[in-house]
PANUGU-698271 format. One record per residue (C-alpha): x, y, z; residue in one letter. Coordinates in pm, 1 decimal, padded with zeros to 6 digits. Layout:
<rs>
{u = X v = Y w = Z residu = A};
...
</rs>
This chain:
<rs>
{u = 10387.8 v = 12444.3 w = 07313.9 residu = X};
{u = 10159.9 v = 12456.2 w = 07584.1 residu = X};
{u = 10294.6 v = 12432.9 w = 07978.8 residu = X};
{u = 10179.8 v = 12085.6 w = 08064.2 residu = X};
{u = 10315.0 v = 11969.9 w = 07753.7 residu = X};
{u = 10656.8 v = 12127.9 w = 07860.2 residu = X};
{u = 10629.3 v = 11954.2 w = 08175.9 residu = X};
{u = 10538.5 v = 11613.0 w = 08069.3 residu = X};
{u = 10867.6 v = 11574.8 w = 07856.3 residu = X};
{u = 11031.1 v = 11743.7 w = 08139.6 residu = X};
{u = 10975.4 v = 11458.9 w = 08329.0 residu = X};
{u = 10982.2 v = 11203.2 w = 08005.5 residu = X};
{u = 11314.9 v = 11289.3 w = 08017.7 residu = X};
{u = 11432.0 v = 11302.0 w = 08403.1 residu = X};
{u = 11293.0 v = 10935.0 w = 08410.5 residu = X};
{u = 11450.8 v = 10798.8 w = 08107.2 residu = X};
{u = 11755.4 v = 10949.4 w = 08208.7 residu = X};
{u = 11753.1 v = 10802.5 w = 08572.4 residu = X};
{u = 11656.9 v = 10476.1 w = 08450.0 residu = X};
{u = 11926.6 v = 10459.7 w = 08184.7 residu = X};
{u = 12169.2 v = 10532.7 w = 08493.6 residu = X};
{u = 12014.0 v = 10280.0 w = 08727.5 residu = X};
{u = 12042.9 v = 10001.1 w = 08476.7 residu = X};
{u = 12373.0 v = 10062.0 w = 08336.9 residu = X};
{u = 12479.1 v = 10108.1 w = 08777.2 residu = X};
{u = 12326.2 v = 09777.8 w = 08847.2 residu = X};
{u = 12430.0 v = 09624.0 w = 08485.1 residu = X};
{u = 12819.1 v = 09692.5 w = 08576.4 residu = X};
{u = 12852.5 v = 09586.4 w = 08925.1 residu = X};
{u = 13003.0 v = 09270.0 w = 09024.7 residu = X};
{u = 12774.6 v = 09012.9 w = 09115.5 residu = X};
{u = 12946.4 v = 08810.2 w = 09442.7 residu = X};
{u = 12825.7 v = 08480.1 w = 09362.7 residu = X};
{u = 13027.2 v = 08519.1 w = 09059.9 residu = X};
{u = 13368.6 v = 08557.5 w = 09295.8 residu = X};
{u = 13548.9 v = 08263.3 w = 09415.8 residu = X};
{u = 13541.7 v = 08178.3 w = 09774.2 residu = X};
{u = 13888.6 v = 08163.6 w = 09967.3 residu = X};
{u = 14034.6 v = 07833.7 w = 10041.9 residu = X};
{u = 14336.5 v = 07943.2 w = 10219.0 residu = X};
{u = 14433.1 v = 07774.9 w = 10548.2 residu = X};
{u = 14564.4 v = 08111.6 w = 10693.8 residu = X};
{u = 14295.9 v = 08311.5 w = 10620.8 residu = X};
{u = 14249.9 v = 08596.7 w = 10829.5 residu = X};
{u = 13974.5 v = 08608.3 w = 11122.0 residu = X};
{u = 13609.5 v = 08787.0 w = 11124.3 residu = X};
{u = 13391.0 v = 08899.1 w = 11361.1 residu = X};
{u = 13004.1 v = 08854.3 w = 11302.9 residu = X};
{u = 12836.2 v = 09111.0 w = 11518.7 residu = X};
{u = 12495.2 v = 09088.4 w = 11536.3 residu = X};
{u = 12276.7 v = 09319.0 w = 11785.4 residu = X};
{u = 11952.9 v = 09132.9 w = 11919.5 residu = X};
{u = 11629.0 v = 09301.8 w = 12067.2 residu = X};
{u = 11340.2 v = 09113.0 w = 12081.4 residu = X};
{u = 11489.1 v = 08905.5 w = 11793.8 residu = X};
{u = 11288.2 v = 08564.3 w = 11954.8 residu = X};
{u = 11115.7 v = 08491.7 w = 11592.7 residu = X};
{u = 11389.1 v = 08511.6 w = 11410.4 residu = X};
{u = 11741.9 v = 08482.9 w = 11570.7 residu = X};
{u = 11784.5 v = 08152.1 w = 11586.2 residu = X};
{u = 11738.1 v = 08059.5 w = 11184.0 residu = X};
{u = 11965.1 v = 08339.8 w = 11110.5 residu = X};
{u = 12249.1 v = 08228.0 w = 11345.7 residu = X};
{u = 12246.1 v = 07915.8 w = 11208.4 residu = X};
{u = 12327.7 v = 08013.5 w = 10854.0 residu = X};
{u = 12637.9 v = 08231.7 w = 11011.9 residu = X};
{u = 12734.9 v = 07916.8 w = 11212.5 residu = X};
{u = 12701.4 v = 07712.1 w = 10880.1 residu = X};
{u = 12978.4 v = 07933.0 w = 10696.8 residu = X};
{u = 13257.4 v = 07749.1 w = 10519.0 residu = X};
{u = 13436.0 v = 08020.0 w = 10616.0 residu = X};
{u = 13596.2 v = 07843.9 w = 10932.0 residu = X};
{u = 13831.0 v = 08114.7 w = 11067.4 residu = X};
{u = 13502.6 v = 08281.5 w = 11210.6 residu = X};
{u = 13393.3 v = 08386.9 w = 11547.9 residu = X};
{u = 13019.0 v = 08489.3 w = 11605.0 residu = X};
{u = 12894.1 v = 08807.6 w = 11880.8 residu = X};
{u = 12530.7 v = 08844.6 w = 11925.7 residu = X};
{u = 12442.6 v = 09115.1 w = 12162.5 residu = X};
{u = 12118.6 v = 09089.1 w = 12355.7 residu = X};
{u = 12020.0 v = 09437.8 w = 12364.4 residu = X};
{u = 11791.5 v = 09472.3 w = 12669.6 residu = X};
{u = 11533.0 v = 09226.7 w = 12506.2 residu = X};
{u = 11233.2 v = 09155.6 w = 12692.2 residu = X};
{u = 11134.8 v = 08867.0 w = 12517.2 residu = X};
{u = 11310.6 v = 08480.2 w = 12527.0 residu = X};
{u = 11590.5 v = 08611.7 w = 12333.9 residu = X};
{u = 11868.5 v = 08614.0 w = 12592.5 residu = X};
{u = 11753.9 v = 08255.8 w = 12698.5 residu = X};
{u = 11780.7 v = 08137.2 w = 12300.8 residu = X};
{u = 12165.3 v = 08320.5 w = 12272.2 residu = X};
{u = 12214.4 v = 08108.5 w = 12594.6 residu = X};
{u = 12107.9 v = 07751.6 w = 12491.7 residu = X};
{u = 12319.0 v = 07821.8 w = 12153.1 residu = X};
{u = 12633.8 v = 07936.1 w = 12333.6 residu = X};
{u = 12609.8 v = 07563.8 w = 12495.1 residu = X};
{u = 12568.6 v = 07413.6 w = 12160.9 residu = X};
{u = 12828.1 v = 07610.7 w = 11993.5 residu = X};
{u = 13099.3 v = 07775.2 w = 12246.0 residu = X};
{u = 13387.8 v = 07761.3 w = 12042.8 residu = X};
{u = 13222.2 v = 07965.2 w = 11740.7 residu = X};
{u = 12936.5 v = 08171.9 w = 11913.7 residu = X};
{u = 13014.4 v = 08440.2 w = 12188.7 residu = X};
{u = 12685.0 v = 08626.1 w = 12397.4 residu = X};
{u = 12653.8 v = 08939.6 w = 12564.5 residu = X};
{u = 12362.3 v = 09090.5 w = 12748.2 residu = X};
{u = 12334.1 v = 09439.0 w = 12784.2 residu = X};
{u = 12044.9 v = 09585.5 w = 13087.5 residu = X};
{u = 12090.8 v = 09965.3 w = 13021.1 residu = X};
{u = 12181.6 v = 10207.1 w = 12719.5 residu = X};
{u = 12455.3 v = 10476.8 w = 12817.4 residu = X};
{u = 12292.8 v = 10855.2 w = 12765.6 residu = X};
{u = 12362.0 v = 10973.1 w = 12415.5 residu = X};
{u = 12358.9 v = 10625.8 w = 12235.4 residu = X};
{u = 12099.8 v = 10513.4 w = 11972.9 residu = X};
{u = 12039.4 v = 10078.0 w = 12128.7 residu = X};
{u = 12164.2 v = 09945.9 w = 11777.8 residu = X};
{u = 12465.3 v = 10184.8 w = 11765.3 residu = X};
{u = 12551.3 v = 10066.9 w = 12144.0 residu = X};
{u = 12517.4 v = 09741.6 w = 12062.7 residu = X};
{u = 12698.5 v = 09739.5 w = 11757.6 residu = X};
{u = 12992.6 v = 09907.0 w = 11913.5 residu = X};
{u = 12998.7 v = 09741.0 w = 12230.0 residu = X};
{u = 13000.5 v = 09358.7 w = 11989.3 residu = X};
{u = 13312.2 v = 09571.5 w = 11778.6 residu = X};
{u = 13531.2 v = 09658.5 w = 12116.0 residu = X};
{u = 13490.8 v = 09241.0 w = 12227.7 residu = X};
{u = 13556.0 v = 09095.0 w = 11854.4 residu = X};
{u = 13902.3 v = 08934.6 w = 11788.6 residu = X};
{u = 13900.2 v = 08984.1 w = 11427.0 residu = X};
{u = 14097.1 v = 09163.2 w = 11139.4 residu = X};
{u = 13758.8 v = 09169.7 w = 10996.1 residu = X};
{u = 13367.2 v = 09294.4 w = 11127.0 residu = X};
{u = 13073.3 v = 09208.2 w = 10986.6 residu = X};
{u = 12800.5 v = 09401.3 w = 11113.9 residu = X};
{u = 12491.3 v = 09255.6 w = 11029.7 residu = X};
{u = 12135.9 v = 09226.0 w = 11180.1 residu = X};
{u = 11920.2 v = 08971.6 w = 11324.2 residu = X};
{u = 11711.6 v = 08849.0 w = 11092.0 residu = X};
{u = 11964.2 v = 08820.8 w = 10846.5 residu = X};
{u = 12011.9 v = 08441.5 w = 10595.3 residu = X};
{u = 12381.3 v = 08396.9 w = 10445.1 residu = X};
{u = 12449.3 v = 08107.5 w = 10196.0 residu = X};
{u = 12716.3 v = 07883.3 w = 10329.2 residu = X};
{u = 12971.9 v = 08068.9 w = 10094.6 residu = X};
{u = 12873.4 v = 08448.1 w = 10140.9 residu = X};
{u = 13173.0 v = 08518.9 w = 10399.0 residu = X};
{u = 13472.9 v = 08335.4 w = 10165.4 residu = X};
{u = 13316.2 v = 08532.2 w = 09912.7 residu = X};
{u = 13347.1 v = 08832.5 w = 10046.7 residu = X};
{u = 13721.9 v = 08787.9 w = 10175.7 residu = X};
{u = 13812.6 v = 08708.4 w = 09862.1 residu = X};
{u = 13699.2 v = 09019.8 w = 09695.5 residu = X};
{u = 13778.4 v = 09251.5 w = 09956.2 residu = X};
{u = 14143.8 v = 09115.4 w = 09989.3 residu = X};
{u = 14159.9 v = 09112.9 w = 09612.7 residu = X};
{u = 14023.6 v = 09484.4 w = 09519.8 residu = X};
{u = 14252.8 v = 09567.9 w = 09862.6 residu = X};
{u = 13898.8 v = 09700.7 w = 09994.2 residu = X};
{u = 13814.6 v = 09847.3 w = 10369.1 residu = X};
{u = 13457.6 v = 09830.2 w = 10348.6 residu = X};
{u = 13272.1 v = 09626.8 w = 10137.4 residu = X};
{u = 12852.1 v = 09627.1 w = 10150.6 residu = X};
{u = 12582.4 v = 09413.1 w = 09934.0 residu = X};
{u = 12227.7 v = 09477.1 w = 09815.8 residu = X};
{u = 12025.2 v = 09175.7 w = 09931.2 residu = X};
{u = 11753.3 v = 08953.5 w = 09825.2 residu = X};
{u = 11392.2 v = 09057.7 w = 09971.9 residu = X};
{u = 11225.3 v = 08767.0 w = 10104.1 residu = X};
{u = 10890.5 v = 08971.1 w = 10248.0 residu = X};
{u = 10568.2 v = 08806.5 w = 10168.2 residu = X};
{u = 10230.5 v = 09028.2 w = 09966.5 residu = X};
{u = 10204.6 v = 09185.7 w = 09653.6 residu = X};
{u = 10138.9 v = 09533.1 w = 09788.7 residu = X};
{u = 10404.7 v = 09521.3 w = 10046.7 residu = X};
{u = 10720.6 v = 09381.6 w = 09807.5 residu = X};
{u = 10525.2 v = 09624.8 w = 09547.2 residu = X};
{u = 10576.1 v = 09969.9 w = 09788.9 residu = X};
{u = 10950.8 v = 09735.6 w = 09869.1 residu = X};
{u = 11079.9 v = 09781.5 w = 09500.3 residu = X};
{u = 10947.1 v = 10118.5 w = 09483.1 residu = X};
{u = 11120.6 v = 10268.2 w = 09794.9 residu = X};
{u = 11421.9 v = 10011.8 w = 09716.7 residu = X};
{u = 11472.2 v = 10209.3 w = 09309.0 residu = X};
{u = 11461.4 v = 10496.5 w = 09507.0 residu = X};
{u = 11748.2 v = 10465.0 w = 09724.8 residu = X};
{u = 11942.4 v = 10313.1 w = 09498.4 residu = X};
{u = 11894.0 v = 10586.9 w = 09249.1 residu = X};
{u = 11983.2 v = 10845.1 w = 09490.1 residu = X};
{u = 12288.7 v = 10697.2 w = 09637.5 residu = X};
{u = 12351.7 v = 10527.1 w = 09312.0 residu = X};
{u = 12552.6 v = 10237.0 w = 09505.2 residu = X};
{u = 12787.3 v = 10133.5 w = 09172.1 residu = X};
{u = 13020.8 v = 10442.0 w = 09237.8 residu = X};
{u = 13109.7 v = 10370.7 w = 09556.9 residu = X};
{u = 13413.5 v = 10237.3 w = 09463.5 residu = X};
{u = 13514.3 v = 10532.9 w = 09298.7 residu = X};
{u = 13718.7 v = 10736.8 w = 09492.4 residu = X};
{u = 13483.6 v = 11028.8 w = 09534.2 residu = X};
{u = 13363.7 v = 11098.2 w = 09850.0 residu = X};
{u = 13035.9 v = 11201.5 w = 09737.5 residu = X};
{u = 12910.7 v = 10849.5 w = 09621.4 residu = X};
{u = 12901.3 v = 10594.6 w = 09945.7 residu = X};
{u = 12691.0 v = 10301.2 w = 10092.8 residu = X};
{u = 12624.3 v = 10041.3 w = 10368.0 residu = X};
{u = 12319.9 v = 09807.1 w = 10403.3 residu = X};
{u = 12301.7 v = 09709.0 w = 10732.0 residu = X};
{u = 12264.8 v = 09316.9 w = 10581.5 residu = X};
{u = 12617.3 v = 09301.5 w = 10521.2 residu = X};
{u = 12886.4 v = 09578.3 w = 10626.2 residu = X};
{u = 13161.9 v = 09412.3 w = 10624.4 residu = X};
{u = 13486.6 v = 09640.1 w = 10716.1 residu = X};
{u = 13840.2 v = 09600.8 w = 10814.7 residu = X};
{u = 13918.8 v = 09628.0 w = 11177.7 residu = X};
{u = 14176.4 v = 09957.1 w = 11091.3 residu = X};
{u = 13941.8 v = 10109.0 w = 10879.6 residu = X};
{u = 13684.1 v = 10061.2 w = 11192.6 residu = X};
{u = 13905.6 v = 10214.6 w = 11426.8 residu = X};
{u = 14025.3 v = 10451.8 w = 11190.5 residu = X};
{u = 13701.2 v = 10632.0 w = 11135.1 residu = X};
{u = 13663.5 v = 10592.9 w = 11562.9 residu = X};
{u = 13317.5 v = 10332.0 w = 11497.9 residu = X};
{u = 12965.3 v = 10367.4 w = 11578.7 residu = X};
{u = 13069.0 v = 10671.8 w = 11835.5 residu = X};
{u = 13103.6 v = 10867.0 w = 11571.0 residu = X};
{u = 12739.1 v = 10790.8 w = 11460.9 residu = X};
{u = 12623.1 v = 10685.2 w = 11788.7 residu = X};
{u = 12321.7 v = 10924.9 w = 11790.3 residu = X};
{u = 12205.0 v = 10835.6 w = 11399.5 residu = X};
{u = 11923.1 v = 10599.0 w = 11313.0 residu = X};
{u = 12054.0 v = 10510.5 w = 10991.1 residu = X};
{u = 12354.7 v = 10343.4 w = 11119.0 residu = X};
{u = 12445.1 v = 10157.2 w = 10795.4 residu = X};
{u = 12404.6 v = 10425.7 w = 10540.9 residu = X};
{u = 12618.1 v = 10650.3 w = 10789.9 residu = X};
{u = 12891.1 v = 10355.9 w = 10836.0 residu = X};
{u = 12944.3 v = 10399.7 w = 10453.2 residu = X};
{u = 12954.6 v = 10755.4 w = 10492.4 residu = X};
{u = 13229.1 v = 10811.6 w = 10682.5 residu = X};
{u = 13466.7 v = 10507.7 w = 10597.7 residu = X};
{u = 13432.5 v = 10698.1 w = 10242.8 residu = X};
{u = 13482.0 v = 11018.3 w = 10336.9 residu = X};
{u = 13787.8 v = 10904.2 w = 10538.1 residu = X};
{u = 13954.7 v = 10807.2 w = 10185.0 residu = X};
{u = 13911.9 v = 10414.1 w = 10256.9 residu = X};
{u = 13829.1 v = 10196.7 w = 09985.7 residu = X};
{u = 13421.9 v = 10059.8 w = 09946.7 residu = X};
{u = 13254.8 v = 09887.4 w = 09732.1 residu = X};
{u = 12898.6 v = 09754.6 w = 09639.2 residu = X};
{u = 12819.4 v = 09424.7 w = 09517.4 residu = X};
{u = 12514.9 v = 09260.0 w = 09418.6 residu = X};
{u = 12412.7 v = 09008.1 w = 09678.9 residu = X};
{u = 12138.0 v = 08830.5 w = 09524.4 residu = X};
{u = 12072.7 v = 08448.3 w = 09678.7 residu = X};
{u = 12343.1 v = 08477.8 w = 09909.1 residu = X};
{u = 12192.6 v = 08736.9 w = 10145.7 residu = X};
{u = 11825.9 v = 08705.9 w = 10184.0 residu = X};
{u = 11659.2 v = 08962.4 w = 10439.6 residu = X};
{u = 11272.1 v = 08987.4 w = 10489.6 residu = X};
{u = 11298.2 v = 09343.7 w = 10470.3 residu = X};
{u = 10950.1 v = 09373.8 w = 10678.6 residu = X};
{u = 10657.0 v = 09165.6 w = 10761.7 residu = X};
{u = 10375.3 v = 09362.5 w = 10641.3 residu = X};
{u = 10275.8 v = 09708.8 w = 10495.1 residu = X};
{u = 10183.4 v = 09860.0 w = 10856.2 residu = X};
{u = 10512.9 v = 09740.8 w = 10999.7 residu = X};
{u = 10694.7 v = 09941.7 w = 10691.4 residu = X};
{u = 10498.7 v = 10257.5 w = 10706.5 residu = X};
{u = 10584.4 v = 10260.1 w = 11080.3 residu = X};
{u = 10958.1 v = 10153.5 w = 11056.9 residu = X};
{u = 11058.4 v = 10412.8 w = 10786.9 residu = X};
{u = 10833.0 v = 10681.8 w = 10951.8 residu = X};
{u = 11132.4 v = 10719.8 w = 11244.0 residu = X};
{u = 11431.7 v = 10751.8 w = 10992.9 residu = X};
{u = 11268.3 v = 10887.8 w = 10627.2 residu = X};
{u = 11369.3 v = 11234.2 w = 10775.2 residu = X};
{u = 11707.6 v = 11124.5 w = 10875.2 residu = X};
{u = 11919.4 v = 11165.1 w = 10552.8 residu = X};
{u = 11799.5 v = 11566.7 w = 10566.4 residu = X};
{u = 11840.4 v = 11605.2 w = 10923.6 residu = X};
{u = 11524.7 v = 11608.5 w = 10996.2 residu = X};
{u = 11498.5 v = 11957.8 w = 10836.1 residu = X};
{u = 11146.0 v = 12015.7 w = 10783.3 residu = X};
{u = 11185.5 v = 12289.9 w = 10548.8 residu = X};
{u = 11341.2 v = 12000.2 w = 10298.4 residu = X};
{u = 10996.7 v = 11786.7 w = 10312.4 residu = X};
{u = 10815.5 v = 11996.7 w = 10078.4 residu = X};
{u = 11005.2 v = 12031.4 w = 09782.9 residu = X};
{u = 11079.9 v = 11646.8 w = 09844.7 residu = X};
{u = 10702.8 v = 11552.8 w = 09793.0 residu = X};
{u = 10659.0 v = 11792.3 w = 09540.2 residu = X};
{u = 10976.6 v = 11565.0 w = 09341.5 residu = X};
{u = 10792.3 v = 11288.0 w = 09453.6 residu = X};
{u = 10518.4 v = 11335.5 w = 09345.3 residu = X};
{u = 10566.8 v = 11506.3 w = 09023.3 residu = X};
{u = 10775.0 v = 11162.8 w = 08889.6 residu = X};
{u = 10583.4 v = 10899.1 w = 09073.6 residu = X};
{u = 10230.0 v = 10995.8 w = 09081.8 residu = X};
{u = 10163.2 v = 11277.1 w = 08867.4 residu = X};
{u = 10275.4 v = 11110.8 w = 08527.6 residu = X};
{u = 09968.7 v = 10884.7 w = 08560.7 residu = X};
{u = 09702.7 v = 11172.2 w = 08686.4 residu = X};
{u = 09851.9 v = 11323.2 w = 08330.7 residu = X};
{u = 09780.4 v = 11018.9 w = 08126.1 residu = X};
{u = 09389.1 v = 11048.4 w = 08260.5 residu = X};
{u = 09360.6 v = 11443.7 w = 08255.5 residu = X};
{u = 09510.8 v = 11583.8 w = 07963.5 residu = X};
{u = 09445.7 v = 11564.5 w = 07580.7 residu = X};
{u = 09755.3 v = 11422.6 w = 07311.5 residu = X};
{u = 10032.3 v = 11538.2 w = 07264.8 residu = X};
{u = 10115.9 v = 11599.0 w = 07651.2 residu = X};
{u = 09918.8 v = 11235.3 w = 07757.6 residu = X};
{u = 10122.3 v = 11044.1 w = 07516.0 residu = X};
{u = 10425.9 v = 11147.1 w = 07678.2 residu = X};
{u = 10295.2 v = 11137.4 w = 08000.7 residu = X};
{u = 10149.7 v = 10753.4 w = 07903.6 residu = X};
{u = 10527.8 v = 10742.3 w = 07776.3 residu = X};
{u = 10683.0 v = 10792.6 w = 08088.1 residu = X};
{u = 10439.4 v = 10532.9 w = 08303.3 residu = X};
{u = 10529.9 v = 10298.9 w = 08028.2 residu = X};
{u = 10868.3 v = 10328.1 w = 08064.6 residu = X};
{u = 10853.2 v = 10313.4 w = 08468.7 residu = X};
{u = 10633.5 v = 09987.5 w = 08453.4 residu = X};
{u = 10888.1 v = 09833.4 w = 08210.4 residu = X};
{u = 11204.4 v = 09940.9 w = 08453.3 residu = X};
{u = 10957.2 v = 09762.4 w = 08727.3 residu = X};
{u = 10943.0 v = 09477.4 w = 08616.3 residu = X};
{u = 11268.5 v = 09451.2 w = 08515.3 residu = X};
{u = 11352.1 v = 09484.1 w = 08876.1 residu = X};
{u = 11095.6 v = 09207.8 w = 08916.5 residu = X};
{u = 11317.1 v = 09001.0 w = 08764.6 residu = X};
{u = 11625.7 v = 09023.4 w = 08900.9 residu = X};
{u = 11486.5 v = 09037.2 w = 09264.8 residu = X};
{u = 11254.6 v = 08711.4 w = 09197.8 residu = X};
{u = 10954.6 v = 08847.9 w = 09291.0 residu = X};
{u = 10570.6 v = 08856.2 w = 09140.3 residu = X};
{u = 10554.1 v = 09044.4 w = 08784.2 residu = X};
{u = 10257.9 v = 09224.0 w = 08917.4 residu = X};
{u = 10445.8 v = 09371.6 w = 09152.4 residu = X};
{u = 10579.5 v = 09634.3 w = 08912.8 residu = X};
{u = 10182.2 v = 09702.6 w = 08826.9 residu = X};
{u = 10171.3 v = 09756.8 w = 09187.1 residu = X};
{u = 10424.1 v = 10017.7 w = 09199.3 residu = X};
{u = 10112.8 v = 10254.2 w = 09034.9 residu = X};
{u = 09982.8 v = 10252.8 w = 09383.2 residu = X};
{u = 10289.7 v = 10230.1 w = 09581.5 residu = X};
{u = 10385.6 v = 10585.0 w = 09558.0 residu = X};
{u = 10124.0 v = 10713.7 w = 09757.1 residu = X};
{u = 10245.1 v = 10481.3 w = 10043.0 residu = X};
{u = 10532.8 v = 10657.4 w = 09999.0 residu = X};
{u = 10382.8 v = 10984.1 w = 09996.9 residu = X};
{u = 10221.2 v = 10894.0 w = 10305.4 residu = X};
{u = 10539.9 v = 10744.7 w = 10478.2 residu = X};
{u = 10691.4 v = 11048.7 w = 10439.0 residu = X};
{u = 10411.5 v = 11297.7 w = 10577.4 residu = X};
{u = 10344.8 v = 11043.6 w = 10887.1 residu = X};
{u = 10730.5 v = 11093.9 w = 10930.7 residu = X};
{u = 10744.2 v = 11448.0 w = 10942.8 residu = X};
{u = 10410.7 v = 11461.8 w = 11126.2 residu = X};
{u = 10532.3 v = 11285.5 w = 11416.3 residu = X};
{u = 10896.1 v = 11404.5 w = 11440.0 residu = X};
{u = 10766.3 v = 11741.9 w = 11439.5 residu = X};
{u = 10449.6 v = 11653.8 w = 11718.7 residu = X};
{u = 10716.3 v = 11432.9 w = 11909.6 residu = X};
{u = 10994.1 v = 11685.3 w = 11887.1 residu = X};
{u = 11210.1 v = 11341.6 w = 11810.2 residu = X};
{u = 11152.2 v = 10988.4 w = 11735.9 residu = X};
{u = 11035.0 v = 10664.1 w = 11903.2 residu = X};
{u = 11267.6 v = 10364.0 w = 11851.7 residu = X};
{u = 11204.3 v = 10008.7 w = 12029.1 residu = X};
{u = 11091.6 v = 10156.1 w = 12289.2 residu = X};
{u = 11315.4 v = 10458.6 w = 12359.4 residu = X};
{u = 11282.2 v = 10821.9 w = 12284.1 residu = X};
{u = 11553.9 v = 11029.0 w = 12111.0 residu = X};
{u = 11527.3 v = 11384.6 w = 12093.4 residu = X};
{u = 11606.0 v = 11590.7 w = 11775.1 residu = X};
{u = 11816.6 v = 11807.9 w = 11966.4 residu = X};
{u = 12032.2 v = 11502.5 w = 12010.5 residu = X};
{u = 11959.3 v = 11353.3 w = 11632.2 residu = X};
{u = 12061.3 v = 11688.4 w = 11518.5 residu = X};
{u = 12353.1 v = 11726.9 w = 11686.0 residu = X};
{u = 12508.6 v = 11420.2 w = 11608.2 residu = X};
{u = 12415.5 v = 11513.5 w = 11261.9 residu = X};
{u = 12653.4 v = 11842.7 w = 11340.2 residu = X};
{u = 12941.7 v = 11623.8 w = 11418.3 residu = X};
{u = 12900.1 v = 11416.1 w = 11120.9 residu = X};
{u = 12918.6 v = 11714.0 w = 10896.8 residu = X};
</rs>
């Protein structure tokens, strides 16, 4: 048996394997719209906190789904984050529309050592009332039911953090293609259905919906603790885990919907300041992570063209069985079936996103984000405090 041959059921069976675990994950998690909202008249207070900057577009739409809740216990905090657009004067005319309900802040200057979001999110946590704090972002669409959903569950399962995978409303083939490529991905890394286990090594948060109790919060001492990191969300779930408080994942599906980006460019760009985050933006990582890349996302296909039977059945094996796990996922997100063709060209977006990352951390000495620049001194040394 030849090498190649070795190597293409090598990764026949690393794919089968991973997909078997991502569809029995995703198969055995709760599904929210299946819980039933609370009705009860003393239901306990949240906190919406939503940071804003430059959030003109699509602020307004968003707050109106949180204002339309059924959930009536609520209070909503949007934070105006030094935007330089008409998003402070929006917040304004909807605080006079809806006082008793909607609370604004407007921040002109970020303290030394904070990341904006982190700032903002903490500085929306320190004014809430509630027992409860969803963090969520700006762009963000809740079905009128999401919140007494949520409640319901958490105060059920006795949960201190719970977080849901949304629904992707982004328009193109090519960008919710490279979307449910770099979505499997995550979720097959951080394999989101064992969060509520009670190992510490299994965690999440989507910053969609992080919805945590207030103790929990301070118990963990909030965004300071992750003040420097750009994955804020991810990080949340980190350390409310690894304090020993209960999380859990649900699938959100049609009652979060999040346009995830607006266009290919605007991903490429957006996940070329935090794809490096995760490691530490430890550049010695990034090449054995493209070589895994790129040995079960791009290669089995090169193998299918290149090399004689046996070794490009299997490898026509394995794209087989990643096109059918595609648009599987095509299904339950509601998107085009041709997106999971598109996934044979998505991984070298990927690729790319990840090369562009390390390119300019490394040129920059940091990152670029909205407009300020952090260095990786100061990324890394949150990262230090973190673990």
């Amino acid at each position: 048996m030849d090498f190649i041959l070795i190597l293409a059921i090598f990764i026949f069976i690393v794919v089968a394997l991973s997909i078997a675990d991502l569809g029995l994950g995703l198969h055995g998690m709760t599904r929210l719209s299946r819980v039933a909202p609370l009705r009860e008249e003393a239901a306990p207070r949240v906190s919406i906190v939503v940071p804003a900057r430059n959030e003109e577009a699509d602020l307004e739409p968003a707050i109106h789904t949180m204002l339309q809740q059924d959930y009536r216990n609520l209070e909503i905090i949007a934070v105006d984050d030094r935007s330089e657009d008409g998003t402070g004067r929006m917040l304004e005319q909807l605080v006079q529309r809806y006082p008793d309900r909607l609370r604004v802040f407007h921040l002109d200057e970020l303290p030394p050592g904070w990341m904006g979001k982190n700032h903002a999110l903490a500085f929306g946590a320190e004014r809430a009332e509630g027992e409860y704090l969803l963090f969520t972002d700006a762009d963000i669409h809740l079905e009128q039911t999401t919140i007494s959903r949520a409640i319901a569950h958490m105060r059920r399962e006795n949960l201190d953090h719970l977080t849901l995978l949304f629904r992707n409303t982004s328009p193109g083939l090519i960008l919710n293609s490279l979307i449910l490529d770099a979505g499997t991905g995550l979720l097959q890394c951080f394999r989101p259905w064992r969060a509520r286990t009670g190992s510490t090594r299994y965690y999440m948060g989507i910053g969609a919906f992080n919805l945590v109790r207030r103790a929990a919060y301070d118990g963990v001492g909030g965004f300071t603790t992750i003040r420097m990191h750009p994955v804020d969300d991810i990080m949340l779930g980190k350390i409310i885990k690894g304090k020993g408080f209960r999380q859990e994942c649900l699938l959100g599906y049609g009652l979060v919907d999040v346009p995830w980006y607006g266009s290919v460019g605007q991903m490429v760009d957006g996940l070329s300041k935090n794809a490096l985050a995760l490691i530490g933006y430890r550049f010695l990582l990034v090449p054995p992570l493209l070589a895994v890349l790129f040995l079960l996302n791009i290669f089995p296909l090169w193998g299918l063209v290149l090399f004689d039977s046996p070794a490009r059945v299997v490898f026509g094996l394995t794209v087989l069985l990643k096109t059918a796990a595609y648009y599987g996922g095509t299904r339950i997100l509601g998107i085009s079936p041709w997106c999971a063709l598109g996934t044979l060209v998505s991984p070298y977006l990927v690729f790319h996103i990840y090369l562009k990352a390390a390119w300019r951390n490394a040129r920059d000495r940091g990152i670029y984000w909205r407009g300020t620049y952090y260095s990786l001194a100061e990324l890394r040394n949150n990262d230090k405090l973190l673990f």
